[in-house]
Every structure is written in C-alpha cells, then in structure tokens.
N, C-alpha and C positions, 0 to 999 in steps of 0.2 A: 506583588503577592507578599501577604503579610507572613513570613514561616512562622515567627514567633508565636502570632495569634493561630495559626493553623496547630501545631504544636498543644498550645494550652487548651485550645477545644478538645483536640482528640484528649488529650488528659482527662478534660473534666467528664467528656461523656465515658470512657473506660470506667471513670472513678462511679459513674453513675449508674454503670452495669452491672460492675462492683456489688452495689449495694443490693441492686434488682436479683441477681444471678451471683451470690455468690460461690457458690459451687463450682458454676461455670467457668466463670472467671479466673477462679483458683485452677481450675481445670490448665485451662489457658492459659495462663500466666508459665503455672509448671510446663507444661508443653515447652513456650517459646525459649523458657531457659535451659531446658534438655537440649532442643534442638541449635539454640545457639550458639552453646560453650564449644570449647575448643575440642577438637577430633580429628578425624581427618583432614578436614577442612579447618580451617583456623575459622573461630568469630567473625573477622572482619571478613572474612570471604564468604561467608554464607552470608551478613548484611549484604554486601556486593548482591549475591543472587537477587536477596531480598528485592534488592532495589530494582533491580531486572524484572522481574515476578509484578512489584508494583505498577511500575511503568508500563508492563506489556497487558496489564489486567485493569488498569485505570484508576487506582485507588492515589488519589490526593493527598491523604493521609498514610498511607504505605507508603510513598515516593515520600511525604518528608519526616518521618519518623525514621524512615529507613537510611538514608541517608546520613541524618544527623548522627545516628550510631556507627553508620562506618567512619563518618571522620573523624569520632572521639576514638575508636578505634585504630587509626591512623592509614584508613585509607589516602592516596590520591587523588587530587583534581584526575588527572588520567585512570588510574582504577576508574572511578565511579562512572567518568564517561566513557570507558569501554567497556563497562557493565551495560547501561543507559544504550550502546549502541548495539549489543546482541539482542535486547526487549525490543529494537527497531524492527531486526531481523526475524526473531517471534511473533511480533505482533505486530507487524504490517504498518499502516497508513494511521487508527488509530494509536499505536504506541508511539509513534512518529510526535503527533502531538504533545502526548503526554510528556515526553521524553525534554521537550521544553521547559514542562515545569519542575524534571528532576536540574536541571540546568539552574530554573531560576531561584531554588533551592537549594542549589550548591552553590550560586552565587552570593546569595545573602547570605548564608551561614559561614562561608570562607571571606566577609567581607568587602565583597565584590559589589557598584552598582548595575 
C-alpha cells in the first residue's frame, strides 16, 4: 500500500470539492476542527476514535488520514492498535479486515516494512 499516494489523492479530491462545494466544505472543514480540538477528550484521542470509526465503517482514506494525525499527535504504536482492536469488536469480520490496512498504515508511516 502506497499511504503516501493514498494521502495525496484524498488531498487532491477534497481540494476538488473544495472548489465544487465550497460552502460545504467550508462547512466541513469548520466542523472537523470544532470537533477535534482539545476538550474533554484531548485531539489525539478523538483521532484514536477516528481511526476506530474508519476501520469499523471501511473508509481507506479515514483509516490513513486518521491515523497519520494521531501520530503527529503523538499517539502510540499501542494506542492506535488498541483503537484498531475495539473497531474489531464494533464491526465484526469486515472491520477485522480493514483493520489490516490501518496496520499497514501504521507501518509505513512509523517506518516499518
């Protein structure tokens, strides 16, 4: 799996929505950054969710978007796979799968092959 390239696609189509919807987007944008500053929950623990929420809901691009910001965030190897393993427990047999790719997602970006 390429994250890098998976990454810069989702970039470009946001950026592309952007232009289409930008109301929306702006919408959106403000949205995610209400919801992800710190609060009760700190940032990087709501990423965590995030990443939980991806994995259990199948999005390829939430699992590494999601990801990538909890470890600039200074999530764990451990954090994120104990995130990764309650999406198991939510979403059954297919999260099970996807949950591989938050894996091979954390391993490329922590430099892992």
């Amino acid at each position: 799996m390429d994250v890098q390239k998976t990454l810069e696609n989702f970039n470009q189509g946001v950026g592309k929505l952007a232009k289409e919807l930008p109301r929306v987007m702006k919408g959106f944008r403000d949205l995610h950054e209400a919801v992800i500053s710190d609060g009760a929950l700190s940032a990087k623990q709501k990423e965590l969710v995030a990443i939980g929420i991806g994995v259990a809901i199948r999005c390829h691009y939430c699992i590494a978007v999601h990801v990538a910001k909890a470890l600039e965030l200074g999530a764990t190897r451990e954090e994120i796979v104990e995130a990764v393993g309650v999406a198991v427990l939510m979403g059954g047999g297919p999260a099970a799968a996807y949950a591989t790719e938050a894996l091979q997602v954390l391993d490329s970006l922590a430099g892992k092959s």
